[in-house]
Structure formats: C-alpha cells, structure tokens
C-alpha positions as CSV (number, residue, x, y, z in Angstrom):
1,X,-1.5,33.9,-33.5
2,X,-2.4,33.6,-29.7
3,X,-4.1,30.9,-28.3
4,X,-5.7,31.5,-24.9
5,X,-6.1,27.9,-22.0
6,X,-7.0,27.9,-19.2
7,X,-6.6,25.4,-15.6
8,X,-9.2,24.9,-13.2
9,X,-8.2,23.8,-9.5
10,X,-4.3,22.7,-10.9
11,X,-6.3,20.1,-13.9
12,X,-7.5,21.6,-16.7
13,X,-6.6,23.5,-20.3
14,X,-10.0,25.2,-21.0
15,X,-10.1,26.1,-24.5
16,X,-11.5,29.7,-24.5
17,X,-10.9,30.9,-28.4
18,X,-9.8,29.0,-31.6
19,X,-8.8,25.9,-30.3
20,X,-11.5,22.8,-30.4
21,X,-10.7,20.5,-28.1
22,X,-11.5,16.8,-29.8
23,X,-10.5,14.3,-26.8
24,X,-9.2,14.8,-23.6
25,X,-7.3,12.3,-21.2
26,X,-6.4,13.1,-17.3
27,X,-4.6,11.3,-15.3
28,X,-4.1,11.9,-11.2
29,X,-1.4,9.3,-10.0
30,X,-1.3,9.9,-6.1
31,X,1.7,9.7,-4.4
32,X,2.5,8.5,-0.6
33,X,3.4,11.4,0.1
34,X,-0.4,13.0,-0.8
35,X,1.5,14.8,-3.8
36,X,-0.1,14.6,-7.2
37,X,1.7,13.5,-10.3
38,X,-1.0,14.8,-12.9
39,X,-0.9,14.5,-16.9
40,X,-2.8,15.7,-19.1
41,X,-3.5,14.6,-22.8
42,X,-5.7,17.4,-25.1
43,X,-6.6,16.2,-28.6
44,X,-7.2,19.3,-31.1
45,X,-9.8,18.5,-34.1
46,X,-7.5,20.6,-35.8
47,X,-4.1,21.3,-35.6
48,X,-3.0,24.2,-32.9
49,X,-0.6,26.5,-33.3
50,X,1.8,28.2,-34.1
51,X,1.4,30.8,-31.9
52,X,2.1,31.2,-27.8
53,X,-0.9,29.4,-25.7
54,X,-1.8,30.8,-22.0
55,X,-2.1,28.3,-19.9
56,X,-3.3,29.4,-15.6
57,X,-2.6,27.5,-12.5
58,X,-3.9,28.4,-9.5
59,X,-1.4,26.9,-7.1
60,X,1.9,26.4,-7.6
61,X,4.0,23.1,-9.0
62,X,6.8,21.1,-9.7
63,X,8.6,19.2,-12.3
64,X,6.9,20.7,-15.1
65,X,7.0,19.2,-18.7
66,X,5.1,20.3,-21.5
67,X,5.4,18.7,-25.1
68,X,3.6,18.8,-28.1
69,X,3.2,15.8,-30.8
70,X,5.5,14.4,-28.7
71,X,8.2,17.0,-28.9
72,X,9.2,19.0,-25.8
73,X,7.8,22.7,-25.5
74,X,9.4,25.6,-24.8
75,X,7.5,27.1,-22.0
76,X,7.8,30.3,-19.3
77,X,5.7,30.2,-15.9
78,X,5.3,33.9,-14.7
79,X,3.2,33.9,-11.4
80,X,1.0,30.9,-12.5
81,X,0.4,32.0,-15.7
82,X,2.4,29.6,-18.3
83,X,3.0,30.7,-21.3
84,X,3.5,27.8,-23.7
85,X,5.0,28.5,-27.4
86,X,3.9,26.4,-30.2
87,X,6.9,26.9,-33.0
88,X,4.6,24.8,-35.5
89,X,1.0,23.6,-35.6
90,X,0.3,20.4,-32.9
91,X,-2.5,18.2,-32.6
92,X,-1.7,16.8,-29.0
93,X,-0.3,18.9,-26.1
94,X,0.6,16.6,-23.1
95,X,1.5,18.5,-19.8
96,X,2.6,17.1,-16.9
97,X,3.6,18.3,-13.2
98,X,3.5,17.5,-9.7
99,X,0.8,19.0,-7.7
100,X,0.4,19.5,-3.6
101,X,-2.6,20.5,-1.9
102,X,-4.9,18.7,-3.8
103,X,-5.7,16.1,-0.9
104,X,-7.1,16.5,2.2
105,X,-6.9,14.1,5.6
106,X,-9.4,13.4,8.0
107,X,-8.3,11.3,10.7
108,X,-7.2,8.1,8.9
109,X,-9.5,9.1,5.9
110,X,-8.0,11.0,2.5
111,X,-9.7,12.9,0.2
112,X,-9.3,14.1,-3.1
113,X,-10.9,16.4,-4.9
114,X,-11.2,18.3,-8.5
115,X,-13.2,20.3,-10.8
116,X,-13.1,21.5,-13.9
117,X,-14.6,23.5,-16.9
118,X,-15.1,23.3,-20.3
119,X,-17.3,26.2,-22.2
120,X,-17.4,23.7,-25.1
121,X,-18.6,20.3,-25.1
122,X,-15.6,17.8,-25.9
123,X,-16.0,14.7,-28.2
124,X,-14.4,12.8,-25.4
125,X,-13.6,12.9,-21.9
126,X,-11.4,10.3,-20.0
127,X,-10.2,10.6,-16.1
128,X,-8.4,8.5,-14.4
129,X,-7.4,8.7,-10.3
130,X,-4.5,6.0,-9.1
131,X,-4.3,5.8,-5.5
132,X,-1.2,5.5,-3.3
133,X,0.1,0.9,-2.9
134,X,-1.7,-0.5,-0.1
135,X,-4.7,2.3,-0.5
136,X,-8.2,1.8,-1.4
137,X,-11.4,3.2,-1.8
138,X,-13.0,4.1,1.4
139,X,-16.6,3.2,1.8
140,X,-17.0,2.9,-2.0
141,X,-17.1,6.6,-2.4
142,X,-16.2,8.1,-5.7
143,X,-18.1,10.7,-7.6
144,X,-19.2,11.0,-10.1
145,X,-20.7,7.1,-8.8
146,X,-20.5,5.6,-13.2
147,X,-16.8,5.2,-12.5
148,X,-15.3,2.0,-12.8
149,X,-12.7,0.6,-10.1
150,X,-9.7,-1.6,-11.7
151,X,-6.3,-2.5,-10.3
152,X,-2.7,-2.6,-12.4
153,X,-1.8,-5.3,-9.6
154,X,-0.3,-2.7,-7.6
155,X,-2.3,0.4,-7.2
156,X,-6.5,0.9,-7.1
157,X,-7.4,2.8,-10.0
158,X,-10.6,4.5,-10.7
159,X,-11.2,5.1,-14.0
160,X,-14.4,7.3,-16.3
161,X,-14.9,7.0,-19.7
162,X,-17.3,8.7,-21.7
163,X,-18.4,11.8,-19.3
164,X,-20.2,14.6,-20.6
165,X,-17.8,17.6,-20.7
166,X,-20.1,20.6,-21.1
167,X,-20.0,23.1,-18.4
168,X,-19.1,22.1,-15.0
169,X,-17.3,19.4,-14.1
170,X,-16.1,17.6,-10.4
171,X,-14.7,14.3,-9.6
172,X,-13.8,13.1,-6.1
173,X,-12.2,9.7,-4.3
174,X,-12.4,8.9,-0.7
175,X,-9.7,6.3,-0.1
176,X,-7.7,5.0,3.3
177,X,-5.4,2.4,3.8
178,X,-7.3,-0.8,5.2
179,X,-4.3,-2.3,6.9
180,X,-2.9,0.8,8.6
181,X,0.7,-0.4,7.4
182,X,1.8,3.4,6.8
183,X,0.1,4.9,10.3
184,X,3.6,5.2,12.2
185,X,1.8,4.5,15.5
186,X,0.5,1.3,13.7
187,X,3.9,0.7,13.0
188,X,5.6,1.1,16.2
189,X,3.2,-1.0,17.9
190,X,4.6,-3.7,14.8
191,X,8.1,-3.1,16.0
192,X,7.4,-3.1,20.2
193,X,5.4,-6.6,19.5
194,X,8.0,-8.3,17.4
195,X,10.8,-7.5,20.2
196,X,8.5,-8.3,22.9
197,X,8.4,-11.4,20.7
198,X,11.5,-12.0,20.2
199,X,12.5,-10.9,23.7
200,X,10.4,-13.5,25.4
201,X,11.6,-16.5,23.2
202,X,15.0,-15.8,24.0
203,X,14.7,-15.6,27.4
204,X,12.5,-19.0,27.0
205,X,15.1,-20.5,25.2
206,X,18.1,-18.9,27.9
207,X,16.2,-20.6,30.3
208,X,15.6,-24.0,29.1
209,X,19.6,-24.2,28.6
210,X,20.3,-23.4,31.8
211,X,17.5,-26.0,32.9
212,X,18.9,-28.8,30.6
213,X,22.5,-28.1,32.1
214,X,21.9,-30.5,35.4
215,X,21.2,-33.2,33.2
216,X,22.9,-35.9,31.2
217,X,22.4,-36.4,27.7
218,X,19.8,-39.5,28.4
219,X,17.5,-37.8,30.6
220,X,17.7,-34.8,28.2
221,X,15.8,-36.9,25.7
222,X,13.7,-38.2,28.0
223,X,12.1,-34.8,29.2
224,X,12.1,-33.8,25.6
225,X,10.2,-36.6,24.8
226,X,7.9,-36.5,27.7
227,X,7.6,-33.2,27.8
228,X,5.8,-33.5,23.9
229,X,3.9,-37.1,25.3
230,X,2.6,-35.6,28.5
231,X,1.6,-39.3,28.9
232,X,3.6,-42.3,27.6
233,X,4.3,-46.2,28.8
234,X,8.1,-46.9,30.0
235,X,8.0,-49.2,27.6
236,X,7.7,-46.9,25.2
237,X,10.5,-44.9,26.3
238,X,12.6,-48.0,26.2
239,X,11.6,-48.8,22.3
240,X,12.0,-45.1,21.1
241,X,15.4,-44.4,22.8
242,X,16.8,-48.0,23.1
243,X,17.0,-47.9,26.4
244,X,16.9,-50.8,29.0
245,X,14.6,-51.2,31.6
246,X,17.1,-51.0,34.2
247,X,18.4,-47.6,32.4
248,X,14.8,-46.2,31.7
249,X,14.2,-47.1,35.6
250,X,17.2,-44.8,36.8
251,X,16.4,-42.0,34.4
252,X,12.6,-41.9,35.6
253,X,14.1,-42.0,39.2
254,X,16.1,-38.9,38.8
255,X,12.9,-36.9,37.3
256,X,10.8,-38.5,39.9
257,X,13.0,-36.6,42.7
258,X,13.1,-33.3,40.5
259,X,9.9,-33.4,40.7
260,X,9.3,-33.4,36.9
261,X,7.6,-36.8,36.6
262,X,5.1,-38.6,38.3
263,X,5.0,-42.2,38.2
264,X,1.8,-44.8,38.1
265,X,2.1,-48.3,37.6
266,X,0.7,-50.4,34.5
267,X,0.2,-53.8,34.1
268,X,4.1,-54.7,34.0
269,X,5.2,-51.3,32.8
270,X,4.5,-47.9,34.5
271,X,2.4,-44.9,33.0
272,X,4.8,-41.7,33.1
273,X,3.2,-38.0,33.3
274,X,4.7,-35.4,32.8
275,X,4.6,-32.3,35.9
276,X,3.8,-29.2,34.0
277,X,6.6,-26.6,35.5
C-alpha cells in the first residue's frame, strides 16, 4: 500500500490519503550557526504502514534520520522527494534533519519563520522553537502571540500547545542577542580594551619600580603609606612603622627635597601631605 506526506517550508508531513494524523510534536532547535536542527514527532490514530510513504522537501538537508516506533527507517531522497518505506505497520514516525535557510538577519536582528498545512484537523498540535545560548526574544515578538516563553537554563524556548491545526498554519520568532557577545566587532573591541588594559597597568607598575629604585626600604613604606593616607601625623608614621622620631625626621626630609611631601607643623608633631605626582 502507498501512503502519500507531504513538507511545507522544510517542517511538515501533511497527511494527504489514508493516514490520520492523531498528535503531532515539532521541534526547531536553532543553532549558532542560524542552522536548524528540526524533529518531528507524527502520532497515527491507527497504525501506518506497511507500504512506502512520500515524504517532499522543498530545500535541501543534512543529517537525515528517519525511524518509526522507534526503529530506524529505510529511506531514499531523490530530488527532495523522500521516499520512506514502512516494512510493518507504525504508529509514530520521528524524522529528523538539519535545515539552512530558514532564518533570516536584519542588522543585529534574526528571524525565523515557518508555515505549514494540514487538510485535516489534528487531535493535537505541539511546537516548539529553541533559540541559539545567549539569544532572546526580540521585542517580545512571537507569532502566533498564545505562546509561552520558558528557559531549560541554557537556551530561550518558546513553546505552543494546543493550536488549531486545520488549514493553514505559520509561526515566527524575532530573537537577538542582548549582550552582543557573538558580534565579532563587539568582540574585538573586548580584546583591544582588555590589552589597552592590561597594557597601561604594566607600564603603571614598570614605572613605579623604577620610581621606587632611588629609595631605601624605609622610605619605600613610607610613600606607600602616605601615598594611601594623603594626610597623616608623624606620629603616626612613627607608631605604624616603629620608627623613631629622629628616623621619621630624616625619612620626611628626603621626600621633602624630592618634592613628594609637604610638611606643616602640629602641635608637637607635624601634619605630612602627600604631593600628588
């Protein structure tokens, strides 16, 4: 016996003769690479086959796999037209492939887009569209608008249940990616920054050794300490460090001719600022 199905726009088996369609289940997982890993779930009231069932695409595919009841098909793709053999009866046909051309860019916008038709209504009709990690929808535009948007903790999903399947059907997603982490340019920039970055912190850190060089291992903890104070008391250089006062004299001295800090007397201790450089 033949069986005669039919694709619409690379999606969908349309039952045209003998076979009732009880449930079907689509999935569109979208890749990064705007390819299309589709499959496709058709329930039969009754059981199909055997026989050979014709199944059209209109563009063509990749990685093909076609099983029934869970048992993989023989099939034969001649120009688009697939002819599937069904060597005993099956209640559930699962085909999957890879489709390309199915979304379109505008500027940093993707769309994609399907249709499909069934001359028979169907019990029930399931879709669901995964979009690319880091996408999601753009401007909240899905169609038909009684979707419901979900997330597997990695991917957006947009998910119908229940549609009506009789006569023609189309589903759509805007989606973009709201942190531009896959625009190249966007990326670039990431990489120029981070060794500008890096870049000036080096040559900050190049130059404070060769600053710190002139000076003895004392005075280097004084500046480091002033240098985070702005404003401290002698004194208090003297407790933090150990220092005497006739040592903590000296060491202000040399800064004081470097030009690095200015000194004002306090009561019996003297206010140190540090020079910003």
């Amino acid at each position: 016996m033949r069986y005669v199905l039919a694709a619409i726009a690379l999606f969908l088996l349309l039952p045209l003769a003998h076979a009732e369609l009880d449930k079907v289940q689509i999935y569109a997982g979208i890749n990064a690479d705007n390819t299309v890993a589709n499959e496709l779930d058709y329930y039969f009231s009754a059981p199909l086959g055997p026989g050979v069932v014709n199944y059209t695409l209109s563009q063509p595919v990749i990685n093909m796999e076609i099983s029934g009841d869970a048992v993989p098909l023989v099939y034969r793709n001649d120009g688009g037209l697939v002819q599937i053999t069904l060597p005993s009866p099956v209640t559930h046909m699962k085909i999957k492939y890879t489709a390309d051309n199915v979304v379109f860019r505008s500027g940093d916008t993707y769309h994609f887009f399907t249709e499909f038709d069934f001359d028979d209504a169907i019990k029930e009709l399931q879709a669901t569209v995964a979009l690319p990690e880091g996408y999601a929808v753009h401007e909240n535009f899905y169609r038909p608008t009684n979707g419901e948007i979900v997330s597997d903790g990695r991917r957006i999903i947009i998910r119908w249940t229940d549609l009506d399947a009789s006569g023609k059907y189309i589903y759509s997603v805007n989606f973009s990616n709201p942190t531009g982490r896959n625009d190249p340019f966007i990326f670039i920039a990431i990489v120029l920054a981070a060794v500008i970055i890096y870049g000036f912190v080096h040559f900050r850190r190049k130059l404070r050794e060769s600053f710190m060089k002139g000076f003895r291992d004392d005075e280097k903890k004084t500046i480091e300490f002033l240098q985070l104070k702005k404003v401290a008391m002698q004194s208090d250089l003297q407790k933090t460090f150990g220092f005497s006062r006739a040592k903590s004299t000296r060491i202000i001295m040399v800064l004081e001719q470097k030009g690095l800090v200015r000194k004002q007397k306090y009561g019996r201790t003297n206010k140190l600022h540090w020079l910003p450089r």
